[in-house]
N, C-alpha and C positions, 0 to 999 in steps of 0.2 A: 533632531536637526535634519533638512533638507541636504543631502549629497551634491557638493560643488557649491553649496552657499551659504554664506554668511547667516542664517537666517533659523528660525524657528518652525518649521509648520504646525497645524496643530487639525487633525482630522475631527470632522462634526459628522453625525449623519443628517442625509437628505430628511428633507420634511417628509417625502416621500418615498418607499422601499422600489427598485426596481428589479424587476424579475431577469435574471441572466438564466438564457435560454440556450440550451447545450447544442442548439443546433447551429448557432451564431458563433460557437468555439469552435466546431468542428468544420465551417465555413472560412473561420482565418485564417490569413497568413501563418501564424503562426505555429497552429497546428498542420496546417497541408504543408508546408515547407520541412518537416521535418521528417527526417530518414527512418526514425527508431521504430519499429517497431511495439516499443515500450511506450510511446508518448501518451499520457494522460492527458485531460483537460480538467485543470484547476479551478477554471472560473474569468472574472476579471480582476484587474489590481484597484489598487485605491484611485488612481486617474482613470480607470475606464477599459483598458486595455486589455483583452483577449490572453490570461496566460497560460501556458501548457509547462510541462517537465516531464522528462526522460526517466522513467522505471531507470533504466540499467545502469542511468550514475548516483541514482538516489545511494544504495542499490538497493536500502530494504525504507520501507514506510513506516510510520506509526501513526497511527488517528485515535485522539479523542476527541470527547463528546458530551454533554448532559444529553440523557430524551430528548428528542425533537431538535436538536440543533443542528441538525442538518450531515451529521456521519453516514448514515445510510443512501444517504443520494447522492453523496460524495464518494462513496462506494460503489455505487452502480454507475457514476459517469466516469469513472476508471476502468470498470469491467467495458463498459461501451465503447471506450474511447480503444480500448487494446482492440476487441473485434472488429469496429472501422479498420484498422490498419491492416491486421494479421489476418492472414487462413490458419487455419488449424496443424500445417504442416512446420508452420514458422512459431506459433505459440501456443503452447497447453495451460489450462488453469486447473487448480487443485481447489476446490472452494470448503470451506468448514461454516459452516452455518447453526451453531446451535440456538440460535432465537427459531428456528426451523421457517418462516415465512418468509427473509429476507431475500434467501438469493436461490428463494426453489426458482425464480421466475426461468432462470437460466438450464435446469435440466434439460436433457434433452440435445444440447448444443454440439456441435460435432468438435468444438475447443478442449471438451471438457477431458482430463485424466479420468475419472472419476465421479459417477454421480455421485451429487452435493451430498458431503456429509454433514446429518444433524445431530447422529449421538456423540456425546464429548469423550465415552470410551475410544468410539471408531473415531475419532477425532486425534485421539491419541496415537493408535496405531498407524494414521495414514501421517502422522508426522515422519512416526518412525522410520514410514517405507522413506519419505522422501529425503531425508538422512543416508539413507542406501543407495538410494538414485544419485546423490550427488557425489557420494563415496566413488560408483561405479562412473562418472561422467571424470572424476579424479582419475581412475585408473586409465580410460580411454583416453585422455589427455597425454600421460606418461609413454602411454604405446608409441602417441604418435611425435612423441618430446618435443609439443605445447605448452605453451602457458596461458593461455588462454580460451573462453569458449568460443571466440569469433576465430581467434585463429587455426581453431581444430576444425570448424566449419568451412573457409578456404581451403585448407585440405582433403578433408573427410569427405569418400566416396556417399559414406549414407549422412548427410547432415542431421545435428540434435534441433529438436524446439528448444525455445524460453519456456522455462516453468514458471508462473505465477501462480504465489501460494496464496490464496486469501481468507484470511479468519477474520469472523463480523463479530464476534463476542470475545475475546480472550480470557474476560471475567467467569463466564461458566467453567469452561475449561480445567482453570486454574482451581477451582473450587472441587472439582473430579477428581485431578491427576497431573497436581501444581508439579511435581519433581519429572517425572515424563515428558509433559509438556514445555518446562523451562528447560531443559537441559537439550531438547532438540530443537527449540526454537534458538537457544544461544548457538548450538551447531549450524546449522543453519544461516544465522545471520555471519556470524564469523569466515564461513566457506562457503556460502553455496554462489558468491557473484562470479567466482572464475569461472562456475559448472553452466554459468546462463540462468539460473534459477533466484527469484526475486520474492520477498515477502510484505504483505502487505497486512498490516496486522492493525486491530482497531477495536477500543473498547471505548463503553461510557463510565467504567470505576479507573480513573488513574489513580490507585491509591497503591501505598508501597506492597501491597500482598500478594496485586495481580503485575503490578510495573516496579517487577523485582529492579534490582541494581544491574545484576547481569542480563538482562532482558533490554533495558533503557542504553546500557554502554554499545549495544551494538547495532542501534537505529540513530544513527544521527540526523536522521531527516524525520521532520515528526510535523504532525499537524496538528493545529487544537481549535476546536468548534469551541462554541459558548460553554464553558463547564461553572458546575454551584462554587467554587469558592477558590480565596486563591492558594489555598492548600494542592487542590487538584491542579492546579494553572502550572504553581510549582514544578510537582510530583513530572508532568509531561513536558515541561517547557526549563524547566530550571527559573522560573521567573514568573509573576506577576502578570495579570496583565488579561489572559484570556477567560475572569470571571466579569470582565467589562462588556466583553461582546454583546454582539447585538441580537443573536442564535437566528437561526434559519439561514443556516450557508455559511454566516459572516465569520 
């Protein structure tokens, strides 16, 4: 149903696919209008529209995917859209990469905590660190009796960055060092938005072994590319629906 009308709509795609061009998002309103630091560019909506959204109220992502449906580019116009805004003193990124090719592009970057990690052991243990980091951003809170990380920042002589966490595989991962892995990524999503720290997590198997229950209860913001079937559609979305896609973006 169309919002405010009486009415049905019903979405067709174009005879012909058009190309949204990241440079056209990052030129809009509605990306230059916005304050966050965190703003991502999503793409456009089903009318045409330019739209963006705020990392730090999401607070944590989830993206699937089949092969090719467009996760990974959807993943780098998130890491782009953070470094148009941010210097490195206002956002750090934690990247995990065990497909090892996806986000080597980025090594090197003065953003980074961390060179990209591709082993799913050290993939393991730089969760754990970051579990410590937010424990410790807990405790600096308390010092300064905050509740929050912008309001510790208003006060706080030496200001924290935004952490963003990004894992482009979660399925390898899980297949390593699933109990490790799940029990800090639930830590994590449950505590880390007061510490400033945000996770942005993204696999192509949405299936219940890698998108445990505890895993899925604490990303309420999810996003789903073209996936094989609507088991997966499911598994990510609670619903039906995204083994209709169109893949490549859509």
């Amino acid at each position: 149903s169309i919002p405010g009308k009486a009415a049905i709509g019903i979405e067709i795609p174009n005879p012909e696919r058009k190309t949204v061009f990241f440079r056209d998002i990052l030129l809009s309103n509605a990306y230059s209008r916005s304050a966050s630091f965190l703003t991502v560019a999503l793409g456009v909506d089903s009318i045409g529209k330019p739209a963006v959204a705020n990392l730090a109220r999401m607070p944590h992502l989830l993206i699937a995917g089949a092969t090719g449906a467009g996760k990974s580019v959807a993943i780098n116009a998130f890491i782009c859209s953070i470094l148009y805004k941010a210097t490195p003193d206002m956002v750090r990124l934690l990247m995990i990469d065990p497909k090892r090719i996806e986000l080597s592009v980025y090594e090197g970057i003065p953003h980074l905590l961390h060179p990209v990690v591709v082993e799913p052991k050290m993939a393991s243990r730089a969760l754990i660190w970051a579990v410590r980091e937010m424990e410790r951003r807990y405790k600096l809170l308390e010092t300064l009796r905050v509740k929050s990380f912008t309001s510790y920042n208003e006060v706080a002589e030496e200001k924290l960055p935004y952490i963003v966490i990004i894992v482009d595989e979660l399925a390898d991962l899980m297949m390593v060092a699933s109990k490790d892995v799940e029990t800090s990524i639930a830590r994590l999503a449950q505590m880390a938005r007061a510490a400033g720290m945000h996770i942005i997590l993204a696999t192509q198997r949405p299936s219940v072994d890698v998108l445990t229950g505890l895993i899925k209860a604490n990303f309420p913001t999810r996003i789903s590319f073209k996936v094989s079937s609507k088991v997966d559609s499911r598994t990510i979305l609670d619903t039906s629906g995204a083994e209709h896609l169109l893949g490549l973006g859509d």
